[in-house]
VEXLODREN-763841 format. One record per residue (C-alpha): residue number from 1; residue in one letter; z, x, y. Coordinates in nm, 2 decimals. Layout:
# VEXLODREN-763841
{NUM "A" {Z X Y}};
...
# end
This chain:
# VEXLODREN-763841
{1 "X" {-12.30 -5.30 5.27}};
{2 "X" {-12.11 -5.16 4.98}};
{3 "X" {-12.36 -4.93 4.86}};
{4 "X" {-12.33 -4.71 5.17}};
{5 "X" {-11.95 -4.67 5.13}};
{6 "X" {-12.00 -4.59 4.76}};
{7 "X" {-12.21 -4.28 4.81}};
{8 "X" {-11.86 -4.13 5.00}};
{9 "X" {-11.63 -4.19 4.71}};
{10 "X" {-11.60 -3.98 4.37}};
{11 "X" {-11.78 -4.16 4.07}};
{12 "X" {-11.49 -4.30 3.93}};
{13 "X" {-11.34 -4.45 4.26}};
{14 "X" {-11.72 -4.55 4.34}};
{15 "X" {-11.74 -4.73 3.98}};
{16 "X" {-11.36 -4.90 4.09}};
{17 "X" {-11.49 -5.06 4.37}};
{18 "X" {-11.78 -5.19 4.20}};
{19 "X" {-11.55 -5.31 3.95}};
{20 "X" {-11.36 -5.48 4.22}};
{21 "X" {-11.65 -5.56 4.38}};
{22 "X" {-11.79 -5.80 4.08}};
{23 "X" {-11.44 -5.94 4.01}};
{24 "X" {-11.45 -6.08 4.36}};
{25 "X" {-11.80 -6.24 4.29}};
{26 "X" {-11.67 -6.38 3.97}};
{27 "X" {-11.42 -6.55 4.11}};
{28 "X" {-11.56 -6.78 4.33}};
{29 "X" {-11.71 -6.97 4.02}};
{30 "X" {-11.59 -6.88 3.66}};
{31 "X" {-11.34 -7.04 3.52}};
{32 "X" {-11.13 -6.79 3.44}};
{33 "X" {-11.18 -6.41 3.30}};
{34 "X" {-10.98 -6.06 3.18}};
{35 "X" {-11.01 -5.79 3.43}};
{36 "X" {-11.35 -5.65 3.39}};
{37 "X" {-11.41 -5.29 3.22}};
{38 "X" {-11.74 -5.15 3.19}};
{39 "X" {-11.76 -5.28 2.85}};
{40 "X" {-11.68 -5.65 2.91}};
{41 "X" {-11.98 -5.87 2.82}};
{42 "X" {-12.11 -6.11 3.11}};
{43 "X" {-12.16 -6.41 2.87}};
{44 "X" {-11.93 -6.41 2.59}};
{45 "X" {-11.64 -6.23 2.77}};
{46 "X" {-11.64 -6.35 3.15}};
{47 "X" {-11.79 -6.73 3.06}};
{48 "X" {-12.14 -6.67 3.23}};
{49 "X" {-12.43 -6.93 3.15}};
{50 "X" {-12.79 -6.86 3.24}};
{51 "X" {-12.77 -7.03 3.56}};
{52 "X" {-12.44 -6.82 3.64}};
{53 "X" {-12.53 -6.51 3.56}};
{54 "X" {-12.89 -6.57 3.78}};
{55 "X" {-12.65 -6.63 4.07}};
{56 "X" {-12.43 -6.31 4.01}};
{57 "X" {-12.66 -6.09 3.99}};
{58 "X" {-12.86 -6.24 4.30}};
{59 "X" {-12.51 -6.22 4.47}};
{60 "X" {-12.48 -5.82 4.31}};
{61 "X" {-12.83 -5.75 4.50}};
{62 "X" {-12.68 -5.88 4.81}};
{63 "X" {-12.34 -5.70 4.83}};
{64 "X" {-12.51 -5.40 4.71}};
{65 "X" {-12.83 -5.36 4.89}};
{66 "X" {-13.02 -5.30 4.53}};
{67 "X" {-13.34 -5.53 4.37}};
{68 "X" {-13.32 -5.58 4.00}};
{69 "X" {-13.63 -5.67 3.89}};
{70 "X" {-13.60 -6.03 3.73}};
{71 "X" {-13.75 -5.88 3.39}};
{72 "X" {-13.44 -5.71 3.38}};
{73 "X" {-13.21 -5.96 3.39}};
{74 "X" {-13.25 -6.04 3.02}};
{75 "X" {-13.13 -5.69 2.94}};
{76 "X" {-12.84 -5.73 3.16}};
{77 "X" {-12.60 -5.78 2.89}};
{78 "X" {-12.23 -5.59 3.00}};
{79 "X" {-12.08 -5.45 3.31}};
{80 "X" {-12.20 -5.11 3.26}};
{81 "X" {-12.56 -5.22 3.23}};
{82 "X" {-12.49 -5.31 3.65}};
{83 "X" {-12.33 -5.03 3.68}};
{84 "X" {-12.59 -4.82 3.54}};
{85 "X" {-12.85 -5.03 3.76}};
{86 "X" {-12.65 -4.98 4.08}};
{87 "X" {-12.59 -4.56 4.04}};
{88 "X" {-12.95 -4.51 3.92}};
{89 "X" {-13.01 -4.68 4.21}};
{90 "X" {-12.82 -4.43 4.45}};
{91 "X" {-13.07 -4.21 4.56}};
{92 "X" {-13.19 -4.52 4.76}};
{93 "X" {-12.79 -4.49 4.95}};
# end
């Protein structure tokens, strides 16, 4: 799980990899997309529809071993909201 070899990395190789992480999710279904910063926006930058963005984050829960509460998902809007979700998260690593 990637949320165990996260806690051994600095913050900035550990956000990276989650970086990396996402773009390797992405790819398997949007079209096409700019590399991802923590500001790119999920909709209107990487192409995301409702149904697509249900299914990333579903497949961000997985790879990371997190559960975002679906009431969340609304106020998912960029990368660093994740981000933010997954490293408030760490305690849990």
């Amino acid at each position: 799980m990637v949320s165990e070899i996260l806690y051994e990395m600095d913050m900035e190789q550990a956000r990276q990899r989650c970086l990396d992480e996402f773009s390797d999710i992405l790819k398997d279904y949007a079209e096409s997309f700019a590399p991802l910063t923590p500001s790119s926006r999920l909709i209107e930058d990487m192409g995301l529809d409702s149904f697509l963005m249900v299914y990333f984050l579903t497949q961000v829960e997985e790879r990371f071993g997190i559960q975002i509460d679906e009431t969340e998902y609304e106020h998912i809007v960029f990368v660093e909201d994740i981000l933010d979700y997954i490293f408030s998260s760490a305690h849990k690593f």
